[in-house]
C-alpha positions as CSV (number, residue, x, y, z in Angstrom):
1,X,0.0,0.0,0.0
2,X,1.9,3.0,-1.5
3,X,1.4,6.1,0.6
4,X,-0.4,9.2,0.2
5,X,0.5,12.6,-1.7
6,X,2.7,11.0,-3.7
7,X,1.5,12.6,-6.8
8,X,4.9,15.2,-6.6
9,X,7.0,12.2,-7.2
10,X,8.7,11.6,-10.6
11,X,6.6,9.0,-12.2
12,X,9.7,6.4,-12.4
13,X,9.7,7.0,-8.8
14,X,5.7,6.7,-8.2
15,X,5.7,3.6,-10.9
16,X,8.5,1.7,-8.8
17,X,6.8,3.2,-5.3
18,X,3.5,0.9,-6.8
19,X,5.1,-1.8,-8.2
20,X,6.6,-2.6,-4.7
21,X,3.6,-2.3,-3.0
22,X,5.8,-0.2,0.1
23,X,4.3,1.8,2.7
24,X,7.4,3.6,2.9
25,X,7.0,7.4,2.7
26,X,9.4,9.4,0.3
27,X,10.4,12.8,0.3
28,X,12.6,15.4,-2.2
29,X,14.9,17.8,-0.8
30,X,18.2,19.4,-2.2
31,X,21.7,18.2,-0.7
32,X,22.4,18.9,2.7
33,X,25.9,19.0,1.9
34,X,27.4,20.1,-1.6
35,X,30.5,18.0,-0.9
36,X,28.9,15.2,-1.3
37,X,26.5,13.8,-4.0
38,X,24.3,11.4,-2.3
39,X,21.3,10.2,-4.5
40,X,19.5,9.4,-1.5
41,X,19.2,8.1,2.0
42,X,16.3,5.7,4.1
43,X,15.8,6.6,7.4
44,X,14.9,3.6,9.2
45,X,13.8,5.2,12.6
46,X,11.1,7.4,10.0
47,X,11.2,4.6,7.5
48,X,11.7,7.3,5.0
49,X,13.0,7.6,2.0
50,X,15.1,11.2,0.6
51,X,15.8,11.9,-2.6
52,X,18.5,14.2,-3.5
53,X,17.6,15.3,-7.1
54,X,20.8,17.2,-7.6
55,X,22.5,14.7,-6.0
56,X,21.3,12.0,-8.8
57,X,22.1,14.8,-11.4
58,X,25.6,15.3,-9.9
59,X,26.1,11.4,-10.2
60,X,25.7,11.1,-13.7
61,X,27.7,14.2,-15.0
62,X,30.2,12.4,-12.9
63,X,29.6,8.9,-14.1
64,X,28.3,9.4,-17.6
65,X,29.4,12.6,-18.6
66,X,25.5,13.6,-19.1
67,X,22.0,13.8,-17.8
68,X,20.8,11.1,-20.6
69,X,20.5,8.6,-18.5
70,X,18.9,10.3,-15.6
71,X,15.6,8.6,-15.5
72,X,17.7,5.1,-15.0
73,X,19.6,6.4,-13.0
74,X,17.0,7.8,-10.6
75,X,14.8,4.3,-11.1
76,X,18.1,2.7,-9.7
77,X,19.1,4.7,-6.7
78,X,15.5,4.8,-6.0
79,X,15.1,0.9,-6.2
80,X,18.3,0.4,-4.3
81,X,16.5,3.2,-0.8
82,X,13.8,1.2,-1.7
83,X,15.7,-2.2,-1.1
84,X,16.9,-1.0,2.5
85,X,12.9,0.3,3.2
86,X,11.9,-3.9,2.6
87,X,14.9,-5.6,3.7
88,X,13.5,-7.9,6.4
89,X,17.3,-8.1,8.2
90,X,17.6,-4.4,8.5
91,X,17.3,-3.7,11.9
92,X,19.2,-6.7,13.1
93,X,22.0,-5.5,11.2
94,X,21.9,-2.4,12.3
95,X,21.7,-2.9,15.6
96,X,24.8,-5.4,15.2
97,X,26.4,-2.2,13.5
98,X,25.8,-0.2,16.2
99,X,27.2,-2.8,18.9
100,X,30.1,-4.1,17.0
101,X,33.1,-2.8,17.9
102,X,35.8,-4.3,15.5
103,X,35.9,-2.0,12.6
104,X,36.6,-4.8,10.0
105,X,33.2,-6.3,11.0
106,X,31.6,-3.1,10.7
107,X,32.7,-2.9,7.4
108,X,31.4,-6.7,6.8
109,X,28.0,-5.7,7.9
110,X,28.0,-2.3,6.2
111,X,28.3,-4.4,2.9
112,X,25.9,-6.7,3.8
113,X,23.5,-3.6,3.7
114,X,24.2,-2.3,0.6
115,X,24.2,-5.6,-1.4
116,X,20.9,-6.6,0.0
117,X,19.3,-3.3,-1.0
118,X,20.8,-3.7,-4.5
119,X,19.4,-7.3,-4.5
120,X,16.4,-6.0,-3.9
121,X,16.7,-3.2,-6.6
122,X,17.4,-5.5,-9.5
123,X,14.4,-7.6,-8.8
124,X,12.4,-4.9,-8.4
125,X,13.8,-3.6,-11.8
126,X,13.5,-6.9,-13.0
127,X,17.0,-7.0,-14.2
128,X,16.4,-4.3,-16.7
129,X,19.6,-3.1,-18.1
130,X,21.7,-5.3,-16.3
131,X,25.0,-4.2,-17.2
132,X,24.0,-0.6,-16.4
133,X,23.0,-2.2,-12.9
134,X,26.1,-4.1,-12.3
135,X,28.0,-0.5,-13.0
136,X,26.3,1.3,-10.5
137,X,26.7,-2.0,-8.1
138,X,30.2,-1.6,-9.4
139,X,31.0,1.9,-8.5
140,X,28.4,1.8,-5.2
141,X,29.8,-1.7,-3.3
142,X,33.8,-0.8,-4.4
143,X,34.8,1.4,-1.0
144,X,33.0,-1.9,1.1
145,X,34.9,-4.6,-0.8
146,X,38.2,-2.5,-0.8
147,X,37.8,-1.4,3.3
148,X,36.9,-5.6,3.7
């Protein structure tokens, strides 16, 4: 059951929002903070997700050298907030995160994270454009493998 209002939304972003049937609320604001270009964030106190428009923007200039693929792009770091909003092991892990002291298991867990949401996001996208996909995993997963 998608929630309410969410009419505002991009429509790649309110055709994934249905398609996953989440309750999960999403929201559009610009970057906090300009030195970074985060595409987006889940808050899973609010189970919220944030989408930084500029952010995804900022992302392709940076990894395509254009806005051309925006809309996939956008479909994918919305698939992959979307991915930590369902994953069913979320909180455990994070509250192992929290606890864990050893910073090479944080790391472990940290990755964990990510490549569950991006499980999630390429069934939810059905595995369309796969090699686009396996890119962003590429690109997204590479400081957690290196810190592991």
């Amino acid at each position: 059951m998608a929630p309410k209002n969410i009419s505002t939304l991009p429509a790649v972003v309110q055709h994934l929002l249905a398609k996953s049937d989440s309750s999960v609320s999403v929201k559009i604001e610009r970057s906090p903070n300009r030195n970074t270009i985060a595409g987006g964030k889940y808050s899973l106190s609010n189970n919220c997700i944030t989408l930084y428009l500029d952010g995804i923007q900022k992302q392709c200039e940076i990894l395509y050298g254009s806005l051309k693929p925006y809309e996939k792009h956008l479909a994918a770091v919305f698939a992959h907030e979307l991915g930590h909003a369902e994953d069913k092991e979320l909180t455990a892990l994070s509250e192992q995160l929290e606890k864990t002291v050893d910073p090479l298991e944080k790391k472990r867990i940290a990755l964990r994270i990510e490549t569950n949401a991006w499980r999630y996001a390429n069934q939810l996208l059905n595995s369309e454009n796969e090699d686009f996909m396996k890119l962003l995993m590429h690109f997204s997963l590479e400081p957690y493998h290196a810190a592991c």
